[in-house]
PDB file of N, CA, C and O in Angstrom, chain B, residues numbered from 101:
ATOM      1  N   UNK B 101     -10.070 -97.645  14.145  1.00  0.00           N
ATOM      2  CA  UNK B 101      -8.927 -96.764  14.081  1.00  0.00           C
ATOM      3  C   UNK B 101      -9.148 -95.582  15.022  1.00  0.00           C
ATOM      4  O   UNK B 101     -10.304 -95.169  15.121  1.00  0.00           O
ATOM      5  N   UNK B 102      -8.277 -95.045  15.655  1.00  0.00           N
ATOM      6  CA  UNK B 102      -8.268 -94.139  16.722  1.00  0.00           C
ATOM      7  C   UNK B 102      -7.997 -93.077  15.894  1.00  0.00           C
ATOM      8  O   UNK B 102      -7.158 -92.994  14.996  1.00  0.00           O
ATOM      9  N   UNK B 103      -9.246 -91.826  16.514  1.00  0.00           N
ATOM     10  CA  UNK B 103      -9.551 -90.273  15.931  1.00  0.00           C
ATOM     11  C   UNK B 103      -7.681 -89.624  16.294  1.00  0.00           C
ATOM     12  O   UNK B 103      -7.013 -89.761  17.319  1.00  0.00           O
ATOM     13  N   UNK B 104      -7.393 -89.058  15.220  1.00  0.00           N
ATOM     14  CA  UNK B 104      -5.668 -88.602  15.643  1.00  0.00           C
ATOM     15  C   UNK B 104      -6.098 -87.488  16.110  1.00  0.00           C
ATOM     16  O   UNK B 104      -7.203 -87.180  15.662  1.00  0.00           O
ATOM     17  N   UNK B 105      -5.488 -86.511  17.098  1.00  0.00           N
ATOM     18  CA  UNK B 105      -5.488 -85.275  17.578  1.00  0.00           C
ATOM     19  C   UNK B 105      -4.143 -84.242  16.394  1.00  0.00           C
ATOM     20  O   UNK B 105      -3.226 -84.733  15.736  1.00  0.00           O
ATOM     21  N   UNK B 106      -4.476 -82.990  16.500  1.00  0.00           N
ATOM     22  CA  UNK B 106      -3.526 -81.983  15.366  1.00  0.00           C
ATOM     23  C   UNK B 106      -2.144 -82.194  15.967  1.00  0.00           C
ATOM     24  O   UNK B 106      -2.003 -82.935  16.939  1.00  0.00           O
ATOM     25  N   UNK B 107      -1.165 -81.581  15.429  1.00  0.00           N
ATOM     26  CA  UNK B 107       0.215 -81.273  15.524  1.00  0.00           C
ATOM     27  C   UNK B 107       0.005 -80.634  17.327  1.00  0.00           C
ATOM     28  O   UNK B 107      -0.946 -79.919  17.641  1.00  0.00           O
ATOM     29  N   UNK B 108       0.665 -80.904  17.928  1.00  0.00           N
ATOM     30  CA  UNK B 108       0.656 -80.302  19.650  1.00  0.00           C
ATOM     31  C   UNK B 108       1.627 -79.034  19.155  1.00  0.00           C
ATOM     32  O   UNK B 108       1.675 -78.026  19.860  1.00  0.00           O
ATOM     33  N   UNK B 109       2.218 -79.099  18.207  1.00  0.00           N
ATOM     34  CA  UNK B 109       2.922 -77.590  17.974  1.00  0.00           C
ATOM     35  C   UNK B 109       2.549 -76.794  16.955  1.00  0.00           C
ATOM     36  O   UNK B 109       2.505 -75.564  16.982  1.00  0.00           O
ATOM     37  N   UNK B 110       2.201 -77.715  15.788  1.00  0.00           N
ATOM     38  CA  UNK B 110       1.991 -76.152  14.755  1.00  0.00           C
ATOM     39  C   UNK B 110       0.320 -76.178  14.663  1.00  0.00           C
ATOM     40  O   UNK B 110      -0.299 -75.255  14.133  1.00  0.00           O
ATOM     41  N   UNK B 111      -0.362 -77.407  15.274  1.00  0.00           N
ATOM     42  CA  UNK B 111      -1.575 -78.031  14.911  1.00  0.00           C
ATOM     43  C   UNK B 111      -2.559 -78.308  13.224  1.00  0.00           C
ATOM     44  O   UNK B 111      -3.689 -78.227  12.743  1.00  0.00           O
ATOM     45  N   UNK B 112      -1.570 -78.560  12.987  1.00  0.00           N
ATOM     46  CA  UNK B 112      -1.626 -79.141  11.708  1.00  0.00           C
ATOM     47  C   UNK B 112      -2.733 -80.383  11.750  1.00  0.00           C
ATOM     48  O   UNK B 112      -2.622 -80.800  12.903  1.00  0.00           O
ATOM     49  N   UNK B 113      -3.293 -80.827  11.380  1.00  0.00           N
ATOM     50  CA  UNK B 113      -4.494 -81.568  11.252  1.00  0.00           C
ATOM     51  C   UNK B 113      -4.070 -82.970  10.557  1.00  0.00           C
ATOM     52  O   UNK B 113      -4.691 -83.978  10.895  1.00  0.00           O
ATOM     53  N   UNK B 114      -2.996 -83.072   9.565  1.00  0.00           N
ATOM     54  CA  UNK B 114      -2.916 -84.684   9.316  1.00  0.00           C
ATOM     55  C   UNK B 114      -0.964 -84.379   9.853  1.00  0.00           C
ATOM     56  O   UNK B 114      -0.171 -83.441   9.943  1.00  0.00           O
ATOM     57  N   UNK B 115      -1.021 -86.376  10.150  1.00  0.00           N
ATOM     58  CA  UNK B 115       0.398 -86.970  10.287  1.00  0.00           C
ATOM     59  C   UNK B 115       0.628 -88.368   9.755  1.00  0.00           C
ATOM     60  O   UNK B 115      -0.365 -88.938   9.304  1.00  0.00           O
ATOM     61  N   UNK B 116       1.820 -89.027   9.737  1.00  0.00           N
ATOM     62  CA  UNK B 116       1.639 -90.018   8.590  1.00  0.00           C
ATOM     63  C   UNK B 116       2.860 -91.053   9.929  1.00  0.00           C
ATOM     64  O   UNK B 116       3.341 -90.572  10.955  1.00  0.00           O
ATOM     65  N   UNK B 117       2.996 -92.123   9.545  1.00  0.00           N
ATOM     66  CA  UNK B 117       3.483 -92.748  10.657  1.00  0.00           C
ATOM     67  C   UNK B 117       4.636 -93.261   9.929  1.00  0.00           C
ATOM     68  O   UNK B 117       4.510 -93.795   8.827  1.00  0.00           O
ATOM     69  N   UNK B 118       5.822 -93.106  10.550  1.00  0.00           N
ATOM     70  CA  UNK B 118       7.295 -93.758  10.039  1.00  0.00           C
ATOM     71  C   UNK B 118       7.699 -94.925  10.095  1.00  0.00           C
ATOM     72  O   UNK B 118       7.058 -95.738  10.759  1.00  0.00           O
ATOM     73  N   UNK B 119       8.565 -95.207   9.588  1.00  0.00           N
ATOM     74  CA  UNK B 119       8.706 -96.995  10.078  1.00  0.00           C
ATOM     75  C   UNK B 119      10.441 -96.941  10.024  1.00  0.00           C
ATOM     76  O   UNK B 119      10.886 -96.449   8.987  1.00  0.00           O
ATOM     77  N   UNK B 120      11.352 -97.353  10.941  1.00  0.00           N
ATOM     78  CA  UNK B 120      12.763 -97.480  10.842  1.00  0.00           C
ATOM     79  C   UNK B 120      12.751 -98.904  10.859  1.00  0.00           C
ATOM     80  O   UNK B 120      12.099 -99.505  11.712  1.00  0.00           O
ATOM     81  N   UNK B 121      13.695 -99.743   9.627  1.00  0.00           N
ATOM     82  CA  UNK B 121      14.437-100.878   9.991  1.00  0.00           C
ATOM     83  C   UNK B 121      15.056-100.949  11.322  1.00  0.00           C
ATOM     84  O   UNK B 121      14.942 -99.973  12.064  1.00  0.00           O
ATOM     85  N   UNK B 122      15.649-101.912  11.678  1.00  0.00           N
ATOM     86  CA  UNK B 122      17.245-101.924  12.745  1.00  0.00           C
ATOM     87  C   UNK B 122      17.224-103.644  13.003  1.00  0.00           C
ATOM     88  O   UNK B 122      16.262-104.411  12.960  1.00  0.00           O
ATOM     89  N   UNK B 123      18.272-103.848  13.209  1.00  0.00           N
ATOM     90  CA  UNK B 123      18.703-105.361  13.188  1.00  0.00           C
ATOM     91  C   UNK B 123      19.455-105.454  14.369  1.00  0.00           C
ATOM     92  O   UNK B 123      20.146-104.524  14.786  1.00  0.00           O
ATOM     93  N   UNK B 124      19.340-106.589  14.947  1.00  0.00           N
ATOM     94  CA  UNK B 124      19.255-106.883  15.834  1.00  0.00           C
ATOM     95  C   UNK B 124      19.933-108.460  16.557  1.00  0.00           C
ATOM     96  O   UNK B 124      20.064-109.332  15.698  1.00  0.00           O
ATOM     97  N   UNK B 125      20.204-108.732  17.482  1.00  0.00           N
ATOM     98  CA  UNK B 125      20.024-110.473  17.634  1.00  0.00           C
ATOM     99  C   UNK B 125      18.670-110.770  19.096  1.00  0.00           C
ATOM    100  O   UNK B 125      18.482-110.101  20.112  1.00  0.00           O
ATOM    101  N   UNK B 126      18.028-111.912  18.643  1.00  0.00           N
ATOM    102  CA  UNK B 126      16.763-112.159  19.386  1.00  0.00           C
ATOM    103  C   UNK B 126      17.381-113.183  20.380  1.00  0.00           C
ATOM    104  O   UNK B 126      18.578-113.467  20.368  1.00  0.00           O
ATOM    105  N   UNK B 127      16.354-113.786  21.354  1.00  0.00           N
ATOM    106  CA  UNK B 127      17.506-114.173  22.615  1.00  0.00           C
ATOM    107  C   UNK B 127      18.164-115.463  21.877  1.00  0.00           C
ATOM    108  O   UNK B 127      19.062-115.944  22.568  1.00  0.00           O
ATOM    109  N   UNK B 128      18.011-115.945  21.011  1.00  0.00           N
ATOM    110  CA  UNK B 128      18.882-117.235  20.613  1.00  0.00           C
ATOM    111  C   UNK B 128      20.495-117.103  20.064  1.00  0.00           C
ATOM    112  O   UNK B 128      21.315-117.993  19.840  1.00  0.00           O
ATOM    113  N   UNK B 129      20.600-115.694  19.947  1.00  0.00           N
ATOM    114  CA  UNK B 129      21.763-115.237  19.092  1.00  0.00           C
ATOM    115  C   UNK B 129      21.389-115.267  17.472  1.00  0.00           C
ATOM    116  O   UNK B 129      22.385-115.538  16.800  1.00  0.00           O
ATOM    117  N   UNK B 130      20.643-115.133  16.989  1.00  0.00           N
ATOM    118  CA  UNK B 130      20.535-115.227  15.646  1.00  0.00           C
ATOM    119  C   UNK B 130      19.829-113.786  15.321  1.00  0.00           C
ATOM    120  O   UNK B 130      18.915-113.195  15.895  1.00  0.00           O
ATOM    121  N   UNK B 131      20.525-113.494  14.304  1.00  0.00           N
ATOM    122  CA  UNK B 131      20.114-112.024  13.137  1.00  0.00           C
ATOM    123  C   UNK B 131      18.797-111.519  13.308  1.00  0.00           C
ATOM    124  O   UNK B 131      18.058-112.129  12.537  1.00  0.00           O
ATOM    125  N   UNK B 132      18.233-110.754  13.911  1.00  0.00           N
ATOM    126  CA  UNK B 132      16.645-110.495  13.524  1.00  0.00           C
ATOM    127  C   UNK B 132      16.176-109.039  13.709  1.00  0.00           C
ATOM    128  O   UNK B 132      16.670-108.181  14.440  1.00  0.00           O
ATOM    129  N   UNK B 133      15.013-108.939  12.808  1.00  0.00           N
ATOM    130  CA  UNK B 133      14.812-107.475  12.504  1.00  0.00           C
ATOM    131  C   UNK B 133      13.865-106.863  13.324  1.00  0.00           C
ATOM    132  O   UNK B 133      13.099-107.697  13.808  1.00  0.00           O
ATOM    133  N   UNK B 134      13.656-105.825  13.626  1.00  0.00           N
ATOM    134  CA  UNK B 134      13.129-105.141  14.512  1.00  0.00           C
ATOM    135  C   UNK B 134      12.599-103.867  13.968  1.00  0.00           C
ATOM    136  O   UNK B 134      13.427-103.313  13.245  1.00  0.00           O
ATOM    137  N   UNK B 135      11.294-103.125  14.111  1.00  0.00           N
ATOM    138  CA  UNK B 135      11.287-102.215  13.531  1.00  0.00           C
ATOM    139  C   UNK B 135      10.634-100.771  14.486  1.00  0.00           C
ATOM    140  O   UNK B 135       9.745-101.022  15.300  1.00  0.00           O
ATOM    141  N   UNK B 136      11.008 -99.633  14.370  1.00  0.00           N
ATOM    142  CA  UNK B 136      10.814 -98.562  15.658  1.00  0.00           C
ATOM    143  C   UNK B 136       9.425 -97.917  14.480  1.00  0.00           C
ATOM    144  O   UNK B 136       9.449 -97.592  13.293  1.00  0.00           O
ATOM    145  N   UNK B 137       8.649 -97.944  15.211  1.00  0.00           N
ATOM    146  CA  UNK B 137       7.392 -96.968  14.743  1.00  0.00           C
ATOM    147  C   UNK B 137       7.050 -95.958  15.003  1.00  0.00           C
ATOM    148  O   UNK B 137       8.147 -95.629  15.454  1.00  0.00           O
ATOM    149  N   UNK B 138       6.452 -95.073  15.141  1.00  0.00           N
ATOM    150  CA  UNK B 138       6.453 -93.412  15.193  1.00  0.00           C
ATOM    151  C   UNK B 138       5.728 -92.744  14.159  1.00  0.00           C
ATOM    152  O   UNK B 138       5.865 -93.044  12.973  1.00  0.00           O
ATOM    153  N   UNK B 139       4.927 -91.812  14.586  1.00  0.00           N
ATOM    154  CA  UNK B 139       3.929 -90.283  14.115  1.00  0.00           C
ATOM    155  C   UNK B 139       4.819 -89.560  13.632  1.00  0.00           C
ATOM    156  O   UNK B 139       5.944 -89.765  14.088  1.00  0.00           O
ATOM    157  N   UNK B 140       4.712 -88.727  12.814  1.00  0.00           N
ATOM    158  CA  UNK B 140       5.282 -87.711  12.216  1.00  0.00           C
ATOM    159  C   UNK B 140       4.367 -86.621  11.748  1.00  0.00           C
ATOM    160  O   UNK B 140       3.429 -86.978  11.035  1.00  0.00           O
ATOM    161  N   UNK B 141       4.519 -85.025  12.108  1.00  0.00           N
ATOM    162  CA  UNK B 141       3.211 -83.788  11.341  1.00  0.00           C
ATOM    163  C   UNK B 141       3.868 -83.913  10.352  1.00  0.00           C
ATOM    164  O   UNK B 141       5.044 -84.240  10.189  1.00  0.00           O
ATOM    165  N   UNK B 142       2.873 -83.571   9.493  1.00  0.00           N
ATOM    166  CA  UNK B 142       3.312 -83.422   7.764  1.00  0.00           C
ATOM    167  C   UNK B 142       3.950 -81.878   7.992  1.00  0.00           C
ATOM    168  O   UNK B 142       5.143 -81.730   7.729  1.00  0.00           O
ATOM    169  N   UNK B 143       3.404 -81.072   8.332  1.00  0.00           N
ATOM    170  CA  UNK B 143       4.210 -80.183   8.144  1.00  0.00           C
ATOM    171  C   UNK B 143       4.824 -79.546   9.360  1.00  0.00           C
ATOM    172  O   UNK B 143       4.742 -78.345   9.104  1.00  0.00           O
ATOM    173  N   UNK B 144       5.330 -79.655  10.408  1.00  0.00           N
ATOM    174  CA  UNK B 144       6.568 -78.882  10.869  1.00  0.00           C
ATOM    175  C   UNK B 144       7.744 -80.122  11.872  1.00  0.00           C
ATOM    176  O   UNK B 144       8.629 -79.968  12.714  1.00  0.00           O
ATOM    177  N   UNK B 145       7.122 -81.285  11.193  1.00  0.00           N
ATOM    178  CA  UNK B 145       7.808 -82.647  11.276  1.00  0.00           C
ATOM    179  C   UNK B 145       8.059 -82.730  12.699  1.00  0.00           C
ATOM    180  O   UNK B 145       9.240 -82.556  13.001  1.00  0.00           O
ATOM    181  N   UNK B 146       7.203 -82.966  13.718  1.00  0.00           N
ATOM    182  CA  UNK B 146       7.301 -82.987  14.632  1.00  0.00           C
ATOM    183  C   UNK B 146       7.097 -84.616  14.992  1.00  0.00           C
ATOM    184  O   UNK B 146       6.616 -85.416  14.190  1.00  0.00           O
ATOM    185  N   UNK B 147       7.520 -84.938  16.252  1.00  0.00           N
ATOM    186  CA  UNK B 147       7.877 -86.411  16.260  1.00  0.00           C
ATOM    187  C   UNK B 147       6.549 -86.940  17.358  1.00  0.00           C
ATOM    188  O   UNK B 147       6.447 -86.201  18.338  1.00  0.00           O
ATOM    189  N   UNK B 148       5.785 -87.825  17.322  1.00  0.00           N
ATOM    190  CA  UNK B 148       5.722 -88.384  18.571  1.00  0.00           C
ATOM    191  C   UNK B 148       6.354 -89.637  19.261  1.00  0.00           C
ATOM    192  O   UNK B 148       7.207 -90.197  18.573  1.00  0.00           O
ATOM    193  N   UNK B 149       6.136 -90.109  20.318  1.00  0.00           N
ATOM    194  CA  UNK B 149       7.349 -91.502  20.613  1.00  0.00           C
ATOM    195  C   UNK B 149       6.703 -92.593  20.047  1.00  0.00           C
ATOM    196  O   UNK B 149       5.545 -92.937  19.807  1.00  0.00           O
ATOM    197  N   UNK B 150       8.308 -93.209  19.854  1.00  0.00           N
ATOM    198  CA  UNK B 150       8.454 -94.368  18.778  1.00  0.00           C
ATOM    199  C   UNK B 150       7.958 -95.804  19.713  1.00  0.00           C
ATOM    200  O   UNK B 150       8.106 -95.929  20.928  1.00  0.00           O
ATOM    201  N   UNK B 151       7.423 -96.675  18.901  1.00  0.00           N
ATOM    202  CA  UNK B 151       7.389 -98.140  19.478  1.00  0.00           C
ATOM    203  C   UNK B 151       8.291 -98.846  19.219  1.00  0.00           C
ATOM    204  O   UNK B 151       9.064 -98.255  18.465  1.00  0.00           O
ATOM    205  N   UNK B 152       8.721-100.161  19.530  1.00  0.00           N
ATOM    206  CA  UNK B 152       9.740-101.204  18.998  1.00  0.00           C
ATOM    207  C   UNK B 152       8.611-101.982  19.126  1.00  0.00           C
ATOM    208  O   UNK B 152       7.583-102.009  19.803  1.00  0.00           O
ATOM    209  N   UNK B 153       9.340-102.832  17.930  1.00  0.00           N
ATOM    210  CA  UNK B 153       8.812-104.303  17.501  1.00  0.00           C
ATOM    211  C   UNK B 153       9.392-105.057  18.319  1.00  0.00           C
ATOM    212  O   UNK B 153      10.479-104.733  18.796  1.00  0.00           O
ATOM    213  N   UNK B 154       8.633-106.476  18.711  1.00  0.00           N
ATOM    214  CA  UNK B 154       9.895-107.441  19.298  1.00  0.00           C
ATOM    215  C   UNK B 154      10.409-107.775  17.866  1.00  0.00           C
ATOM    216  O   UNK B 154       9.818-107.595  16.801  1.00  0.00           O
ATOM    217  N   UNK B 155      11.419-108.206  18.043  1.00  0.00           N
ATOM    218  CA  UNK B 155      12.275-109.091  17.236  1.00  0.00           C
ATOM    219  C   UNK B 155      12.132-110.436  16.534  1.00  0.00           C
ATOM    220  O   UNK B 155      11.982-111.598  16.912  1.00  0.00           O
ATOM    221  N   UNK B 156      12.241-109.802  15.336  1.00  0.00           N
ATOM    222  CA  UNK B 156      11.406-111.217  14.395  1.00  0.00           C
ATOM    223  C   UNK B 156      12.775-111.996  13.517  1.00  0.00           C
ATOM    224  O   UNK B 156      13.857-111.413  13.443  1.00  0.00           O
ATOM    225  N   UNK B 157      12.614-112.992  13.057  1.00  0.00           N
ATOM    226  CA  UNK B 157      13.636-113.872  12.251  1.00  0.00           C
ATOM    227  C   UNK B 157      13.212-113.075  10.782  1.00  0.00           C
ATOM    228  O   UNK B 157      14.060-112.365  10.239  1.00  0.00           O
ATOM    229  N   UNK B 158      12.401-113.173  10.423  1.00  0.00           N
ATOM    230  CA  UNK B 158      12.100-112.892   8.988  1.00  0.00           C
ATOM    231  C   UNK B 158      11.913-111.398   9.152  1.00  0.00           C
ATOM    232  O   UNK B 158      11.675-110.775  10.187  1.00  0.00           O
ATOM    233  N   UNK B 159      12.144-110.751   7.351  1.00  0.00           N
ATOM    234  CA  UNK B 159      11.275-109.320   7.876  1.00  0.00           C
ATOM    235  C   UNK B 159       9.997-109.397   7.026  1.00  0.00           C
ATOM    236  O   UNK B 159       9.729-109.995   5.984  1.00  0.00           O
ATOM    237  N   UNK B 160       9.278-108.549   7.866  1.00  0.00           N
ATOM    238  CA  UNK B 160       7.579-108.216   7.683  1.00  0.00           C
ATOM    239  C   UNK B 160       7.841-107.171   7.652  1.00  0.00           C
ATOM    240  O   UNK B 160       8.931-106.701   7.977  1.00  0.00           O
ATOM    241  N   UNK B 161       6.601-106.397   7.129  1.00  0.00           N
ATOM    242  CA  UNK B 161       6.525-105.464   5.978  1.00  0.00           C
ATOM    243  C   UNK B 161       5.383-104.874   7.486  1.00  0.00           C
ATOM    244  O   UNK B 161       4.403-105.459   7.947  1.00  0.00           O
ATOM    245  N   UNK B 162       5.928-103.709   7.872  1.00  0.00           N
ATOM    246  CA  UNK B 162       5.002-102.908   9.344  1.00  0.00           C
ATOM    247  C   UNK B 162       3.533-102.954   8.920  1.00  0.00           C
ATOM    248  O   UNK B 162       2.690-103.188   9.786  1.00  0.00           O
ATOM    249  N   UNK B 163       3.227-102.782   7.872  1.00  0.00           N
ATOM    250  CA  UNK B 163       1.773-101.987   7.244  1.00  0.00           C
ATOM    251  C   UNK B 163       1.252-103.057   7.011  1.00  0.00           C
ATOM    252  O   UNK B 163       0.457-102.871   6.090  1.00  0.00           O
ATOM    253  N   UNK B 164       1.242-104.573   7.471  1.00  0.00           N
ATOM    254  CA  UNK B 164       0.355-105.233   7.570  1.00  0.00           C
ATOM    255  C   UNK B 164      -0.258-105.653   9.090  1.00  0.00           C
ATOM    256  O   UNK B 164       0.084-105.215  10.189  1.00  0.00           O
ATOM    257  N   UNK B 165      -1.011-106.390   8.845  1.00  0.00           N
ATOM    258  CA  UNK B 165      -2.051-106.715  10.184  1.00  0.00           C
ATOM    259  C   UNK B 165      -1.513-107.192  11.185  1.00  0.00           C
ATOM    260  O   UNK B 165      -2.134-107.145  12.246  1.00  0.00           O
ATOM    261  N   UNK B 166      -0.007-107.877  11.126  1.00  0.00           N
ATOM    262  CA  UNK B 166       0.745-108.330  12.426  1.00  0.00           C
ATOM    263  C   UNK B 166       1.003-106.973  12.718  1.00  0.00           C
ATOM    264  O   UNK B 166      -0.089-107.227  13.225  1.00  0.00           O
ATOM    265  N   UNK B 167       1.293-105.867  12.913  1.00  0.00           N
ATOM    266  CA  UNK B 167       1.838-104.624  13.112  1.00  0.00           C
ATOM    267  C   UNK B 167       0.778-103.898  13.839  1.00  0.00           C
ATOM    268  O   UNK B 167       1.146-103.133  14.731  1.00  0.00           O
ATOM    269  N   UNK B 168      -0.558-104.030  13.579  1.00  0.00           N
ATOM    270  CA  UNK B 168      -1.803-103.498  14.166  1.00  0.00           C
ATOM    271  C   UNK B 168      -1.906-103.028  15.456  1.00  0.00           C
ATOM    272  O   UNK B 168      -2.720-102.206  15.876  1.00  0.00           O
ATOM    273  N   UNK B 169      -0.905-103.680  16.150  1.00  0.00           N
ATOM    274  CA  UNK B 169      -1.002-103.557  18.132  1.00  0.00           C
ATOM    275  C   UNK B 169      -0.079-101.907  18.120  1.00  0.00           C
ATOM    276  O   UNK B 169      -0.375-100.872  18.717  1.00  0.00           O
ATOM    277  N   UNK B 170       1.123-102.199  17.177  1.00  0.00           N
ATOM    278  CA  UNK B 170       2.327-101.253  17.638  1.00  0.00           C
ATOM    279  C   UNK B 170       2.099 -99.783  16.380  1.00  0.00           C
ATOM    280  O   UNK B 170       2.759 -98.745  16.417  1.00  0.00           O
ATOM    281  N   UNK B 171       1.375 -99.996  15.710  1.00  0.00           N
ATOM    282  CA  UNK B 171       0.458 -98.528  15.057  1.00  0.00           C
ATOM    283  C   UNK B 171      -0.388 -98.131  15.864  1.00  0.00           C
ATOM    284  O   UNK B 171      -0.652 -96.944  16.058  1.00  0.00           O
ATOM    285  N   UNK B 172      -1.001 -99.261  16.526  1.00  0.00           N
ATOM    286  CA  UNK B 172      -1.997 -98.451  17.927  1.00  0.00           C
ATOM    287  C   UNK B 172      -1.123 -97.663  18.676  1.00  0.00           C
ATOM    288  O   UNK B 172      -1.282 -96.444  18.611  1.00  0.00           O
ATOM    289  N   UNK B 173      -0.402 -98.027  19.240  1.00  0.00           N
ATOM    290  CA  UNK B 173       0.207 -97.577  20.124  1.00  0.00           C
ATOM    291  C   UNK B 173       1.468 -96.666  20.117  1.00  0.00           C
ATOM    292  O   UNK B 173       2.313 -96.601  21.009  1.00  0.00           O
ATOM    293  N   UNK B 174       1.442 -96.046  19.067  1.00  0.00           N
ATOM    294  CA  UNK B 174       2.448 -95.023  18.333  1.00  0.00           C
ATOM    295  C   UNK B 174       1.573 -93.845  18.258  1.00  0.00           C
ATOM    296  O   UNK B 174       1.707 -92.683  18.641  1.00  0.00           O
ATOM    297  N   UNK B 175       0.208 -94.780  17.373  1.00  0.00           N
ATOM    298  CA  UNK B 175      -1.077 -93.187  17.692  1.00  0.00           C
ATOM    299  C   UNK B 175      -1.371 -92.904  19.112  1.00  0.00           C
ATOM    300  O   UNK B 175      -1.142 -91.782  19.565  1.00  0.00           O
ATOM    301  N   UNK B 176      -1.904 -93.925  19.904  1.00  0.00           N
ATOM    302  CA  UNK B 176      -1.590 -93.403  21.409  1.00  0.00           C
ATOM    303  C   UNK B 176      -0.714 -92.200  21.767  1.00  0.00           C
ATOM    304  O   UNK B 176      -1.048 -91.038  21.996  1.00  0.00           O
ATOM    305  N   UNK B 177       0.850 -92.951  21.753  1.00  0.00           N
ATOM    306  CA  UNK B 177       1.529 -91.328  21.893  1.00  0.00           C
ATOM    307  C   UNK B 177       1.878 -90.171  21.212  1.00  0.00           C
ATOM    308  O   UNK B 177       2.460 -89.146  21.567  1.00  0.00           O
ATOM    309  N   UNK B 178       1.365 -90.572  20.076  1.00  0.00           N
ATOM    310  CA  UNK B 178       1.292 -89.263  18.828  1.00  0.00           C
ATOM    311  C   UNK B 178      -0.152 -87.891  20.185  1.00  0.00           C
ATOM    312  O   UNK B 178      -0.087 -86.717  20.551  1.00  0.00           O
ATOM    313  N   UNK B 179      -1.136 -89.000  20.402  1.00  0.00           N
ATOM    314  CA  UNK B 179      -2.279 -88.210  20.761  1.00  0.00           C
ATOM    315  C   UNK B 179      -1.995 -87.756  22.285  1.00  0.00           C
ATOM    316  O   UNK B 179      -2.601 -86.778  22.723  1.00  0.00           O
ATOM    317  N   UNK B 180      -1.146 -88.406  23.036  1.00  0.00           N
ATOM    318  CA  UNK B 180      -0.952 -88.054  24.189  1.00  0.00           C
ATOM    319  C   UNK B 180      -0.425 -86.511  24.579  1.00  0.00           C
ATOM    320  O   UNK B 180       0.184 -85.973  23.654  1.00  0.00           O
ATOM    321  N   UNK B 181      -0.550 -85.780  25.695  1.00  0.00           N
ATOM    322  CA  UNK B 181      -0.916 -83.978  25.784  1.00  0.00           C
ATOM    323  C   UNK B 181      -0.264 -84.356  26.952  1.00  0.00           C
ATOM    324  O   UNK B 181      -0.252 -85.439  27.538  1.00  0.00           O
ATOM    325  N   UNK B 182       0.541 -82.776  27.321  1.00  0.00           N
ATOM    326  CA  UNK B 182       0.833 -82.712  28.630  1.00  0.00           C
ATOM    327  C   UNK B 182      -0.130 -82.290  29.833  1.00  0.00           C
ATOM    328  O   UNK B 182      -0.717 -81.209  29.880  1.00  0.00           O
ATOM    329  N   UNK B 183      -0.210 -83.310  30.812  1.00  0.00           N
ATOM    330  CA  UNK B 183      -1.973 -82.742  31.573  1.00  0.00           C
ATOM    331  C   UNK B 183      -2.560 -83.992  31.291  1.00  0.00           C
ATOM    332  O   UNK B 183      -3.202 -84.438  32.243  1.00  0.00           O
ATOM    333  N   UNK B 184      -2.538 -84.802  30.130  1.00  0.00           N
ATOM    334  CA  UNK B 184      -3.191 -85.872  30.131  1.00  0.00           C
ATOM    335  C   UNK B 184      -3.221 -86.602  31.528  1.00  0.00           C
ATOM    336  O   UNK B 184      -2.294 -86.348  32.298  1.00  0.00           O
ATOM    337  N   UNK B 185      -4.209 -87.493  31.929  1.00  0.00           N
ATOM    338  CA  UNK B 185      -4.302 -88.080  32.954  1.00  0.00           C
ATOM    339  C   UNK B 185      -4.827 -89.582  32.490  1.00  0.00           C
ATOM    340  O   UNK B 185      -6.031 -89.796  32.628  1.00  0.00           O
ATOM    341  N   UNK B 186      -4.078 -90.525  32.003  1.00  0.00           N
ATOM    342  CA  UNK B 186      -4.699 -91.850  31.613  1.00  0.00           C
ATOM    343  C   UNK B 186      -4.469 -92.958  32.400  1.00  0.00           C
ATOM    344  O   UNK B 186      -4.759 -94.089  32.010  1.00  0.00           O
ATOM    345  N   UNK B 187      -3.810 -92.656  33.824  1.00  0.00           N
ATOM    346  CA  UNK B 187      -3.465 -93.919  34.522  1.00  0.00           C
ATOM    347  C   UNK B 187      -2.006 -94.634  34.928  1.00  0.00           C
ATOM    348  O   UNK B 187      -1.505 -95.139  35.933  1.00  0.00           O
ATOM    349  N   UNK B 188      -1.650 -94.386  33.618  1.00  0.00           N
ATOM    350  CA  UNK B 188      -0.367 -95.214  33.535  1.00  0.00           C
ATOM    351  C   UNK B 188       0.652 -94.075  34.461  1.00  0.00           C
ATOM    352  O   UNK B 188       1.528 -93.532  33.787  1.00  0.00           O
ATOM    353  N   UNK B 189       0.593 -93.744  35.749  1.00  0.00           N
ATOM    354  CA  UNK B 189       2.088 -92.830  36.037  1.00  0.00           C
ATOM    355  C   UNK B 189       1.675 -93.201  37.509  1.00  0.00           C
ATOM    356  O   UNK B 189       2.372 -92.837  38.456  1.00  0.00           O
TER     357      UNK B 189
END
């Protein structure tokens, strides 16, 4: 599990990660669920950027082990700083 960095605004020390439904159609045309992930400070509710799920037929429940890639990568930009220098630009 990746060390979280504080709130970038109030620096608050814990955050808890959100999970939005949203529905969707996947390329076949059929119904499927999708879910946006995202950091949240506990206290001055500050956001970091959200992930999308691809698009699944069934729904799964985020907080299990298929979900593991796109909680990484929500803490990624929860921890990401302006000044950071990681490559990707």
């Amino acid at each position: 599990m990746t060390e979280l960095k504080p709130c970038p605004f109030c620096g608050h020390p814990t955050s808890r990660l959100l999970f939005k439904r949203e529905y969707c159609k996947d390329v076949e045309g059929f119904v499927a669920v999708r879910y946006r992930i995202w950091r949240i400070c506990n206290k001055c509710r500050a956001r970091g950027g959200y992930v999308l799920t691809r698009p699944q037929i069934w729904e799964k429940d985020p907080r299990c082990d298929w979900a593991d890639a796109y909680r990484a990568e929500a803490d990624g930009k929860w921890n990401r700083r302006v000044g950071d220098t990681d490559g990707d630009e």
